[in-house]
VEXDREN-2710 file (C-alpha; in Angstrom, 1 decimal):
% VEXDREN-2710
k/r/px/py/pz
1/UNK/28.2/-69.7/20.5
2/UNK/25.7/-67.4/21.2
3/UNK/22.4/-68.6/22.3
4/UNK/20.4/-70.1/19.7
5/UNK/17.4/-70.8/21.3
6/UNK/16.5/-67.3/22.1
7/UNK/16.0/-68.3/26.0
8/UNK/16.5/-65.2/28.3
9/UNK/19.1/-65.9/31.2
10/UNK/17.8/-66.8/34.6
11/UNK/18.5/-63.7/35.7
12/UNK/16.7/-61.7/33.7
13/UNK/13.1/-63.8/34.0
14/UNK/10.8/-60.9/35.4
15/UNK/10.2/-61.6/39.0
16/UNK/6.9/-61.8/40.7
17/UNK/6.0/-58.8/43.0
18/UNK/4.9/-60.7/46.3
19/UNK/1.5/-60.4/46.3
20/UNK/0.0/-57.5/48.7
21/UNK/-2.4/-58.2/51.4
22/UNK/-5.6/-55.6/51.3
23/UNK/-6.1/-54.0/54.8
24/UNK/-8.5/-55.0/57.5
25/UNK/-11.2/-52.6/57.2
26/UNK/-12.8/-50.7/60.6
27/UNK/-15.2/-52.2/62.5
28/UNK/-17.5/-49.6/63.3
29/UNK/-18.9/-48.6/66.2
30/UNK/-20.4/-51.2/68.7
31/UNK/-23.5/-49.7/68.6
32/UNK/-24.5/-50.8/64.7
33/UNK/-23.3/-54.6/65.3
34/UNK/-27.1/-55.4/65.1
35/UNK/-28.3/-52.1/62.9
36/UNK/-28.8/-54.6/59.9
37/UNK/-30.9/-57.2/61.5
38/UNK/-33.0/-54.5/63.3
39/UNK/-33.8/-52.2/60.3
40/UNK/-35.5/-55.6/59.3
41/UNK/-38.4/-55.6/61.8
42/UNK/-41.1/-52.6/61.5
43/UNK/-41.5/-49.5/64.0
44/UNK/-44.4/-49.4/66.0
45/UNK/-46.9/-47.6/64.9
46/UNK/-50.0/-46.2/67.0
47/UNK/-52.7/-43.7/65.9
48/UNK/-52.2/-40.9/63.0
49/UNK/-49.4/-38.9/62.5
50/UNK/-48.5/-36.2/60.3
51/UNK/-44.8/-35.9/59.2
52/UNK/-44.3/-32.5/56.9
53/UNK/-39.7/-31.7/56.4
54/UNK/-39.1/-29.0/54.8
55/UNK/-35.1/-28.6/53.8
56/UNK/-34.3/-24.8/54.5
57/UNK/-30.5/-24.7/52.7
58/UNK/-27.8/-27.2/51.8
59/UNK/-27.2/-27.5/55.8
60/UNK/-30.3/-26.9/57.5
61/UNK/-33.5/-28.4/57.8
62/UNK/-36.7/-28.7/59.7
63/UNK/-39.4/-31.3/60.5
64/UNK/-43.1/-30.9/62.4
65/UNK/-45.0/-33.5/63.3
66/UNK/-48.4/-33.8/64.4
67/UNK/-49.7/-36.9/66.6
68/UNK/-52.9/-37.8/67.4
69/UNK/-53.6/-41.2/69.7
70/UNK/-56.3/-42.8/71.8
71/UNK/-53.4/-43.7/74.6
72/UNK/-52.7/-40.1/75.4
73/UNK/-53.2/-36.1/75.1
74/UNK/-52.5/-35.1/70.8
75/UNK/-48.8/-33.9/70.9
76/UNK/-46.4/-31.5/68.5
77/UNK/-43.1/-32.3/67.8
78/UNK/-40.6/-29.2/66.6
79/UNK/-36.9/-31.2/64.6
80/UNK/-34.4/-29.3/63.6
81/UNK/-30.6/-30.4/61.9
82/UNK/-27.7/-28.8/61.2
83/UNK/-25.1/-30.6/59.0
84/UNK/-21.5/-28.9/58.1
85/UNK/-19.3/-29.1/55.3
86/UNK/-17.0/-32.0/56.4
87/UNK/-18.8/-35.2/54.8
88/UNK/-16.6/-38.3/55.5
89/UNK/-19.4/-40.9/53.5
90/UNK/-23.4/-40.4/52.5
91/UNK/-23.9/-40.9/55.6
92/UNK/-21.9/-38.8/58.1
93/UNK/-21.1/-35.2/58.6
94/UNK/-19.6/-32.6/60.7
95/UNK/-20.7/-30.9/62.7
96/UNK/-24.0/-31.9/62.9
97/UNK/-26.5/-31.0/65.5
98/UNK/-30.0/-32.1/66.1
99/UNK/-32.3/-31.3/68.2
100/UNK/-36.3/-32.0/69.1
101/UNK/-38.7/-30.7/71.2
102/UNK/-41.9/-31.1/71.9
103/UNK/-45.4/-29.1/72.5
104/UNK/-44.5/-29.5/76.6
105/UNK/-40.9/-28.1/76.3
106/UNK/-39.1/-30.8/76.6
107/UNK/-35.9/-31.3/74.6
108/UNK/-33.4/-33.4/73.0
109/UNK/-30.7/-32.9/71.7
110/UNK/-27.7/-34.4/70.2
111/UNK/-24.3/-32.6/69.0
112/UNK/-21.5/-34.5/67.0
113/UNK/-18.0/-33.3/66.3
114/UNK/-15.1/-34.2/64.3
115/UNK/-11.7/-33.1/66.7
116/UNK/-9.4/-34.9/64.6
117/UNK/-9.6/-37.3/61.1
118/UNK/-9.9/-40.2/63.4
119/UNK/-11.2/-38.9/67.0
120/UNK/-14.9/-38.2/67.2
121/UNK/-17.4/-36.9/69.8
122/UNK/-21.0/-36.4/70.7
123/UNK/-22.5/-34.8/73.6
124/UNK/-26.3/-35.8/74.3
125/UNK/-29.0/-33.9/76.2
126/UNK/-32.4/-35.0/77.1
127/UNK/-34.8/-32.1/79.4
128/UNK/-38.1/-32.6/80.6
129/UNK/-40.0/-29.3/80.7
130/UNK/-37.2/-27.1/82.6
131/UNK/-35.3/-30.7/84.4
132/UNK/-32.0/-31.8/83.1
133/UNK/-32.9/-36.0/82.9
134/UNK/-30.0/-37.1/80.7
135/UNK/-26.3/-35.6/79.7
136/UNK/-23.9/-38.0/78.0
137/UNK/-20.5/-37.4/76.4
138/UNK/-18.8/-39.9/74.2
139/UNK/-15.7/-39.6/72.7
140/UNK/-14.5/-42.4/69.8
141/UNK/-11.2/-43.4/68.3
142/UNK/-11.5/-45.3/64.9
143/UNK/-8.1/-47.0/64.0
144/UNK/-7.4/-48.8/60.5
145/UNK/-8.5/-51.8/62.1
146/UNK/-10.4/-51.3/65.3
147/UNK/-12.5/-48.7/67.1
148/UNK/-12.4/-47.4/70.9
149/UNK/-15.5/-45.9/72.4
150/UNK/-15.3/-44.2/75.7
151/UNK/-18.9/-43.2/77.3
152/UNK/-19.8/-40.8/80.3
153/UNK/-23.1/-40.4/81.2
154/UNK/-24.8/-38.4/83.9
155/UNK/-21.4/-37.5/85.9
156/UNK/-22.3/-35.8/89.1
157/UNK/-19.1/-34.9/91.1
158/UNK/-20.6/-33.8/93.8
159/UNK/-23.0/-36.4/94.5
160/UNK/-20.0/-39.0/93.3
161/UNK/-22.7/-40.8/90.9
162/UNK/-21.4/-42.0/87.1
163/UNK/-22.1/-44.3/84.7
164/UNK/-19.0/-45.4/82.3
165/UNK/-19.3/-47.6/78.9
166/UNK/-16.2/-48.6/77.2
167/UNK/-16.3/-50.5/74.1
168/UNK/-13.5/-51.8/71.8
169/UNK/-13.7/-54.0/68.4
170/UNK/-11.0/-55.6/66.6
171/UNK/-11.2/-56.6/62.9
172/UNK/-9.6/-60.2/62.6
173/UNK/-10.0/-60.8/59.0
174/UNK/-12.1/-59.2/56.5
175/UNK/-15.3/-61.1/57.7
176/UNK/-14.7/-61.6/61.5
177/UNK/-14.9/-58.7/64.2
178/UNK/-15.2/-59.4/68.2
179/UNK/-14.4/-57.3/71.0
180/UNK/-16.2/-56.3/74.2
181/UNK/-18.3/-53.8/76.5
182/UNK/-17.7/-53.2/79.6
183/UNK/-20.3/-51.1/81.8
184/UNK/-19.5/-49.4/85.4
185/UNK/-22.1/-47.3/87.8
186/UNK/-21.6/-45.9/91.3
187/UNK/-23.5/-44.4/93.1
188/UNK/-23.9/-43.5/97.3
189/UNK/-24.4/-47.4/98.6
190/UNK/-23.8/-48.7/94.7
191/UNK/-21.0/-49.6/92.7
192/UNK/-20.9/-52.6/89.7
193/UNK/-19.5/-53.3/86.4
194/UNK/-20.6/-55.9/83.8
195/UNK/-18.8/-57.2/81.1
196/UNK/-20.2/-58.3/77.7
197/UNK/-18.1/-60.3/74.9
198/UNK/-19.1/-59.6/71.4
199/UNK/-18.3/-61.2/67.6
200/UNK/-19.5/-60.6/64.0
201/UNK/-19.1/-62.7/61.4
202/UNK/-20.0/-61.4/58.0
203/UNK/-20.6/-63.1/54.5
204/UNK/-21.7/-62.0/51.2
205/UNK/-25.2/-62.3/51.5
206/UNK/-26.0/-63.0/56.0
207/UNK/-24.4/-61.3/58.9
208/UNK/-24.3/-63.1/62.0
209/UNK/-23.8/-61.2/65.6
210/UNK/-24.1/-62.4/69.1
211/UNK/-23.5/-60.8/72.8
212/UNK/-22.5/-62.6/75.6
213/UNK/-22.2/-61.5/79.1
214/UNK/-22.9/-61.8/82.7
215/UNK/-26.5/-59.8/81.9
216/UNK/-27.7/-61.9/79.4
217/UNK/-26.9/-62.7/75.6
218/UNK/-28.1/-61.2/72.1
219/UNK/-27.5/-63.1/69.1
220/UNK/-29.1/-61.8/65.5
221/UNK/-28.8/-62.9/62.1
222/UNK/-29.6/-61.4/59.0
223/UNK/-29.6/-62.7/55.5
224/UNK/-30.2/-60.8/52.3
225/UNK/-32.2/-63.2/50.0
226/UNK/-32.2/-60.7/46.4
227/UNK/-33.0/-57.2/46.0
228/UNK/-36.5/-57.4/46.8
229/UNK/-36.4/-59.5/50.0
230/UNK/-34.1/-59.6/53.3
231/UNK/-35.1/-61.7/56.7
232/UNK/-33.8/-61.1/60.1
233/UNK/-33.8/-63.3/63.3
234/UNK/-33.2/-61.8/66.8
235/UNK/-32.6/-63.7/70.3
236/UNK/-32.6/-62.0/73.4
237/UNK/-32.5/-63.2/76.8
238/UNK/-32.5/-60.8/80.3
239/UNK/-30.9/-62.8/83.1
240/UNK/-31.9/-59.7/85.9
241/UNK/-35.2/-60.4/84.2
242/UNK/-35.0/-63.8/83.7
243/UNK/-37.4/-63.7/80.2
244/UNK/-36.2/-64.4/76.7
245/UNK/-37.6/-63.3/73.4
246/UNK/-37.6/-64.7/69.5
247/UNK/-38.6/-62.3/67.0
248/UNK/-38.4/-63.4/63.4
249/UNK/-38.7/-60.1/60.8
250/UNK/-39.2/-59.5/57.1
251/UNK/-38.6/-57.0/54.8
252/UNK/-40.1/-57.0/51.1
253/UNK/-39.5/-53.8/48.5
254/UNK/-41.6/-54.0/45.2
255/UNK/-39.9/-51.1/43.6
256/UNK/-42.3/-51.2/40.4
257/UNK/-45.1/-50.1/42.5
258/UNK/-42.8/-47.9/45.3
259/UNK/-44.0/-50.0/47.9
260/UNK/-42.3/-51.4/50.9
261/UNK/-43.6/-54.2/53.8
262/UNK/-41.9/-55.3/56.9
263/UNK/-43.3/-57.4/59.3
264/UNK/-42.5/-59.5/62.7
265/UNK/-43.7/-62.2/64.6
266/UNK/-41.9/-63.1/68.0
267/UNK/-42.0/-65.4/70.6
268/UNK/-44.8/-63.3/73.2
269/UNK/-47.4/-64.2/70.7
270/UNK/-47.1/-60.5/68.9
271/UNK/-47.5/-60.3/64.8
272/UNK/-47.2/-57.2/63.3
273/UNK/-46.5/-55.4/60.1
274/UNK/-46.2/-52.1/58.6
275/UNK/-47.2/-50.8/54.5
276/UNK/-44.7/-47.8/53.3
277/UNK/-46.2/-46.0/49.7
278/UNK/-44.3/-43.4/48.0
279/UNK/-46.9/-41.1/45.8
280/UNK/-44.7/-39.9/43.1
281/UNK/-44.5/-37.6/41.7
282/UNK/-45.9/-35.8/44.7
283/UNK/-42.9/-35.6/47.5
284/UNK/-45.8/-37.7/49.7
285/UNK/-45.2/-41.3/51.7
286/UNK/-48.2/-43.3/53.1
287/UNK/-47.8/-45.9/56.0
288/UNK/-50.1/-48.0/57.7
289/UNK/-49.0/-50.1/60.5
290/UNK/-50.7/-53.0/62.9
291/UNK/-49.7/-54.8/65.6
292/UNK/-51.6/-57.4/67.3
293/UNK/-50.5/-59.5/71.0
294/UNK/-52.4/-62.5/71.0
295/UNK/-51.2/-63.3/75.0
296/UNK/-52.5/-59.9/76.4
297/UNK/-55.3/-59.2/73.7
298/UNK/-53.8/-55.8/72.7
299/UNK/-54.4/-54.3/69.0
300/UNK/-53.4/-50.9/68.0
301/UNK/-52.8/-49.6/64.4
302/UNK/-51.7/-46.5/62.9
303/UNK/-51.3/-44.3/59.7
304/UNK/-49.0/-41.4/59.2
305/UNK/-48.4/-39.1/56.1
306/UNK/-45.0/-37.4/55.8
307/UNK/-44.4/-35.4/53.1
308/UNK/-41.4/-33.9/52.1
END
């Protein structure tokens, strides 16, 4: 009798394909753990300054700035960039170099290379007038799920002087990263190391981060209320120092009227804020900024114009 029912054998019923895990993603680089709480708070912002970029060609592009301030001499401030053809995201490409120097001479300077699709480096240079101050060379490895970091800076064979960064993050699940720093100087008479634990924990809308070591600790937290608004929260605390530090930051964007507002208050009594405007359709930004420290009895204020 054949079957009547119309029933498939067992051992044809389809099978389910076991159901594939998506990759940890990379952690980034240990220097962004606390980029998203810190583009919160406003720059400081003191007398007038005038900001005019002009993009040259598809890779080049240059930047003067004029500033004028009641601390110090008026100063002029020469950037150039160079970006190359290799873009990995909207935000990074290679080579790029970028250097900026001001009315005095002195120079800085940053180059960054792609060797290989996961090995990266960038070599820093800082001059004052015709004195080397700063070199540093970093090279970093960025794995599927983790990133190694690998910092000289100011070697001096001869006078047996270094300072060495490592840094390594490990992705372990989609929301949770931690890894570590570790920091070593010598000098003649001096040698030391610290060592700094680190973890990230991210959710949909808030980012939590915190840093613990034998130097102090740094915890931030960042939430992302809507579009319009996003909050940040910062602790820091110096142990060599022995002071500690709350800041609590705001950002607002009113995109109907191309406006943006950020402002702080923190723990030393400080409140500040700074106004962004965008003039469209003229390529021309507006920003006034004022801070104010209620402990010392300091106010200072600025406005700056960049156009381009």
């Amino acid at each position: 009798m054949g079957n009547t029912l119309g029933l498939a054998p067992m051992g044809a019923l389809p099978r389910r394909s076991p159901r594939r895990e998506e990759p940890l993603p990379n952690p980034g680089s240990f220097d962004e753990l606390h980029r998203l709480c810190k583009d919160v708070f406003p720059a400081q912002m003191e007398g007038v300054k005038l900001v005019v970029n002009k993009v040259l060609s598809s890779h080049f592009q240059v930047a003067h700035t004029v500033h004028m301030s009641a601390l110090g001499l008026p100063g002029y401030h020469l950037h150039a960039a160079y970006a190359g053809d290799w873009q990995l995201s909207p935000t990074e490409v290679f080579p790029t170099v970028v250097g900026d120097m001001d009315s005095s001479g002195s120079l800085n300077a940053q180059v960054l290379l792609l060797l290989a699709e996961r090995l990266r480096a960038k070599a820093v240079f800082q001059t004052q007038q015709a004195k080397f101050l700063t070199w540093q060379f970093d090279g970093e490895y960025r794995g599927d799920d983790y990133t190694a970091t690998l910092t000289l800076g100011n070697p001096d064979l001869i006078g047996e002087s270094v300072i060495m960064v490592a840094h390594f993050l490990q992705s372990l699940t989609h929301r949770l990263v931690l890894g570590g720093e570790l920091v070593y100087h010598r000098r003649p008479g001096e040698e030391g190391a610290i060592l700094t634990l680190a973890g990230k924990y991210s959710a949909l809308h808030w980012v939590a981060t915190l840093n613990v070591g034998s130097g102090g600790a740094h915890a931030s937290y960042y939430h992302r209320a809507n579009e319009q608004v996003q909050v940040g929260v910062e602790f820091e605390a110096n142990t060599r120092l022995q002071d500690t530090t709350f800041s609590f930051g705001y950002h607002l964007t009113l995109p109907q009227a191309n406006m943006m507002f950020r402002g702080l208050v923190d723990s030393n009594w400080c409140v500040g804020a700074v106004l962004e405007k965008k003039m469209p359709p003229l390529p021309v930004t507006l920003a006034l900024g004022a801070f104010l420290n209620h402990w010392r009895n300091r106010f200072h204020c600025g406005f700056s114009i960049t156009v381009g």
